[in-house]
N, C-alpha and C positions, 0 to 999 in steps of 0.2 A: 669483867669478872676476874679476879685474881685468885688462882689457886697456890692451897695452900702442898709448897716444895714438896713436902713432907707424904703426902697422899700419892703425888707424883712418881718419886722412887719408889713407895709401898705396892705400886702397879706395876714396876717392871726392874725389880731389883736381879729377879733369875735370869731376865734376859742379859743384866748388865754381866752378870757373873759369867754367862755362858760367854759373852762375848769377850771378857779378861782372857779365859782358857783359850779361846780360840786365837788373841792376841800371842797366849804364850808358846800353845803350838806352832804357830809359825812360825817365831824366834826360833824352836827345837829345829822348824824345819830348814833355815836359813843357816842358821847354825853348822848345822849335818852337810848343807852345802858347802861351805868353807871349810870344814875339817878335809874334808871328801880332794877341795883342791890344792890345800897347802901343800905344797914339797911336790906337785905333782905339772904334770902340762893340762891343760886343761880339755884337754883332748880323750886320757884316758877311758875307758869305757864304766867306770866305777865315779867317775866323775857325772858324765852323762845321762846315768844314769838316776842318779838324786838331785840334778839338776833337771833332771826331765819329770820327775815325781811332783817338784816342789813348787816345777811351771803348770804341771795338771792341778798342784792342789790349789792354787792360789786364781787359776783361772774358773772356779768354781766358786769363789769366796764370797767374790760380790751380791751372787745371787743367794746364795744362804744368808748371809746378814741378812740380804732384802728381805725375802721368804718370813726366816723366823723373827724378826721386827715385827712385821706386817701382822704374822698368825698369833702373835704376841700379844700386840695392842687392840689390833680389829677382834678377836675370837675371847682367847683363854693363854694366859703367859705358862700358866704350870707346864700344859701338853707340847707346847713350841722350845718353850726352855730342854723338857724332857727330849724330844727330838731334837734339837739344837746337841746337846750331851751325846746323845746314840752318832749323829752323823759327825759327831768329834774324836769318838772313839775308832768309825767307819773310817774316817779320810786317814786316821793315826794306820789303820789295816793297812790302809790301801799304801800309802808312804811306804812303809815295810815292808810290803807283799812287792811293791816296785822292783825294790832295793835286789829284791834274789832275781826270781825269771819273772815277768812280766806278766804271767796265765796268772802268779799268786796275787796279784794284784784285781782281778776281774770279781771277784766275789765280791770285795770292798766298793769297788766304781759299781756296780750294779745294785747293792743293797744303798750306797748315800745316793743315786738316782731315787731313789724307792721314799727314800725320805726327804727330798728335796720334793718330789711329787707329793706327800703328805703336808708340808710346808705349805704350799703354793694353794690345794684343795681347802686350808685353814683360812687362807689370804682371802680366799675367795670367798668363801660360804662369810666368812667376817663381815668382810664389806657388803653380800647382800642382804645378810643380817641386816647394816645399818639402815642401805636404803630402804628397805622394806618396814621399820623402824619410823625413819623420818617422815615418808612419805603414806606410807599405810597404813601408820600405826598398830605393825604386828610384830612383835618381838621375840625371836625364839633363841635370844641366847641363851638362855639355863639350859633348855633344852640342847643345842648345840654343842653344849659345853658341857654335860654330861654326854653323850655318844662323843665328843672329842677324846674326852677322859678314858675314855674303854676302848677305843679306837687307838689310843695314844701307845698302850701295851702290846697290843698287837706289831707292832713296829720291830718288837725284838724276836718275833719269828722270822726262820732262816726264808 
């Protein structure tokens, strides 16, 4: 069976874009890191400290690609893209919130927990969507994927 490209990207063009940004923010973040150490020892404490931001954010990374891939392709891309975005803007907090005293940063680590948990509950309900599909032939993703949708909002409460 050969599909056609073209269909392909039209199913997960938002995740590609979420995932360019996310490419770019870490450039920002790497970036901030070498500013941070030019001219300096690498010891300082302004060094350390956005080297310590940039090893939190990036040891988080892999499971968000996973996550919002997964709640992407298995569920609904719109609501995973759109969470993918919010936890883009949350990790950018939490980076900056690092950077001053460390407490500013707990708001940001605690709401991309929040949507990383959103992610994952998508990953999942996704795939039992499927097997439930394959094998019992009962399929409730429209349904799913309108309460994702309305669920998906909810996400930008504090």
């Amino acid at each position: 069976m050969v599909t056609d490209p073209s269909k392909v990207v039209e199913n997960v063009y938002l995740l590609v874009i979420v995932t360019l940004i996310s490419v770019w923010q870490n450039v920002f973040f790497a970036q901030k890191v070498e500013r941070e150490g030019k001219g300096q020892t690498p010891s300082t404490a302004a060094f350390e400290r956005v080297s310590c931001a940039k090893r939190n954010c990036m040891d988080a990374y892999p499971t968000f690609l996973a996550v919002m891939w997964c709640a992407g392709v298995c569920l609904s891309q719109a609501p995973a893209a759109f969470a993918g975005i919010i936890y883009l803007l949350v990790r950018q907090k939490y980076f900056i919130g690092y950077l001053g005293q460390t407490s500013q940063s707990t708001p940001g680590y605690l709401f991309g927990k929040r949507i990383l948990l959103f992610l994952s509950l998508m990953c999942t309900v996704g795939i039992f969507n499927y097997l439930l599909a394959r094998h019992y032939g009962s399929d409730y993703k429209d349904y799913v994927e309108t309460v994702t949708n309305v669920l998906s909002a909810l996400l930008l409460l504090p």
